[in-house]
C-alpha positions as YAML, in Angstrom:
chain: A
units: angstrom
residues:
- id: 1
  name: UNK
  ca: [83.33, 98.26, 110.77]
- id: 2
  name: UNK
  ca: [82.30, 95.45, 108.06]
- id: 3
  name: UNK
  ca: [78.65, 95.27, 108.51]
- id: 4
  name: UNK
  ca: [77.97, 93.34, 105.32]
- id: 5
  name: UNK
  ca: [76.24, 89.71, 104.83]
- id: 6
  name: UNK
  ca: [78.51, 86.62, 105.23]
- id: 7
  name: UNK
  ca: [78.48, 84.38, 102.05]
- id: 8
  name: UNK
  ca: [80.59, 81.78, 103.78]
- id: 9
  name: UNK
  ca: [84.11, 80.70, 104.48]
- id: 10
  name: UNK
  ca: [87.37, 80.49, 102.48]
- id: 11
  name: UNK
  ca: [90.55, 78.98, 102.63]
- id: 12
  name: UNK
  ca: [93.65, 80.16, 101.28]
- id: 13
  name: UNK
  ca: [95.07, 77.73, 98.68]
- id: 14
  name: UNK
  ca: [98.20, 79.17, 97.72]
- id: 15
  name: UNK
  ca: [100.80, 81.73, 98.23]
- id: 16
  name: UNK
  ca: [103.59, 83.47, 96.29]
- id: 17
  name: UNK
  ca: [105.89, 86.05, 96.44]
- id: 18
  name: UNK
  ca: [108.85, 87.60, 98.75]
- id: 19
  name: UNK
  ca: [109.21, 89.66, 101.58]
- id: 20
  name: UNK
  ca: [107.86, 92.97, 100.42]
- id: 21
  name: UNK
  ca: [104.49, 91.43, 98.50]
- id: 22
  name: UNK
  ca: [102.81, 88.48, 98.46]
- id: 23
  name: UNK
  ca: [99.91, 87.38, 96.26]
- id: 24
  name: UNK
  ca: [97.34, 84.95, 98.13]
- id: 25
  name: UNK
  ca: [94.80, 82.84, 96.52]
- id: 26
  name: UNK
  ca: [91.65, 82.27, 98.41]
- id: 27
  name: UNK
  ca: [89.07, 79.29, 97.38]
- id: 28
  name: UNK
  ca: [85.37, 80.50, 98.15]
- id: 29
  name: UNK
  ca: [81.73, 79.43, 97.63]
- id: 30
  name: UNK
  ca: [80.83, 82.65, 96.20]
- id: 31
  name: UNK
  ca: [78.33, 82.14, 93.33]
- id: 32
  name: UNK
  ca: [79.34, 84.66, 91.14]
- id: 33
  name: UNK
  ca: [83.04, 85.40, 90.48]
- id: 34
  name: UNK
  ca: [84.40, 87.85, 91.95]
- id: 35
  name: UNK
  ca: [85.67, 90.72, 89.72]
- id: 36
  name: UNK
  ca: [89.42, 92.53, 89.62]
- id: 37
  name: UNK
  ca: [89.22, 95.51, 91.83]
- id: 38
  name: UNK
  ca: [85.90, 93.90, 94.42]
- id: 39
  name: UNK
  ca: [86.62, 94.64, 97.78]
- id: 40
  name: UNK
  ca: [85.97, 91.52, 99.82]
- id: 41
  name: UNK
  ca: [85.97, 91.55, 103.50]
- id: 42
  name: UNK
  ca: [88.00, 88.70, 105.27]
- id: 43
  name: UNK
  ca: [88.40, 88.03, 108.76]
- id: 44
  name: UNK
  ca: [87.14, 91.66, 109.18]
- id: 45
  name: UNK
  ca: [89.72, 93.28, 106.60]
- id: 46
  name: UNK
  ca: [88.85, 94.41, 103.34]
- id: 47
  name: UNK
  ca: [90.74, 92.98, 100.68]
- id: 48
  name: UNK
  ca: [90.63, 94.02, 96.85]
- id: 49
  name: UNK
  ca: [90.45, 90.98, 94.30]
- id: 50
  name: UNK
  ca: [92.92, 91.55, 91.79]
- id: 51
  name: UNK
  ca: [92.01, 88.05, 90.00]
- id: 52
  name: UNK
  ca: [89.03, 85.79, 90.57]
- id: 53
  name: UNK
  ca: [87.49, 82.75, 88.59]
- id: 54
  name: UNK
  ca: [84.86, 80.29, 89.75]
- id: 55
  name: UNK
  ca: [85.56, 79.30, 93.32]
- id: 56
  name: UNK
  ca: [88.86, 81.43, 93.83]
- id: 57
  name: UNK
  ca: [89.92, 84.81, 94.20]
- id: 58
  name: UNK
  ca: [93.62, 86.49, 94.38]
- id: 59
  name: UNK
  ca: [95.06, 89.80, 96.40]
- id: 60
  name: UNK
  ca: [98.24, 91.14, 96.72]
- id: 61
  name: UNK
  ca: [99.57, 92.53, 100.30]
- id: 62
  name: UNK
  ca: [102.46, 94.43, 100.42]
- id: 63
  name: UNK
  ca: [105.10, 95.52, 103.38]
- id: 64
  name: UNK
  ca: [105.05, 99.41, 104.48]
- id: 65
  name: UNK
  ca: [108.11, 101.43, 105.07]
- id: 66
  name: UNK
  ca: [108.94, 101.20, 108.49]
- id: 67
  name: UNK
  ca: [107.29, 104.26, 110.42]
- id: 68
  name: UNK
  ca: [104.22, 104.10, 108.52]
- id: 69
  name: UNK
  ca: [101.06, 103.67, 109.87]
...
């Protein structure tokens, strides 16, 4: 369970990719950019940054092989 402080709210601003990945990009308030590899909790699921700049942060998702859980 996420039990960490709540810096405020974010909304996605873009999406890319296909069916088996896509790459979201997430504008937030944070005050200090978040760094490639931070794990930042959204909605109660931890995602890892793998881009950020002032205001905005990227992660990837990707599809699992069916029967994988």
């Amino acid at each position: 369970m996420f039990t960490g402080i709540i810096e405020g709210s974010g909304k996605v601003e873009g999406r890319t990719g296909g069916p088996d990945e896509i790459c979201l990009r997430i504008a937030t308030p944070f005050a200090d950019v978040p760094s490639r590899g931070e794990s930042i909790a959204v909605d109660g699921v931890c995602l890892t940054a793998v881009a950020g700049g002032a205001g905005w942060f990227e992660e990837k998702m990707i599809r699992l092989p069916s029967g994988v859980q």
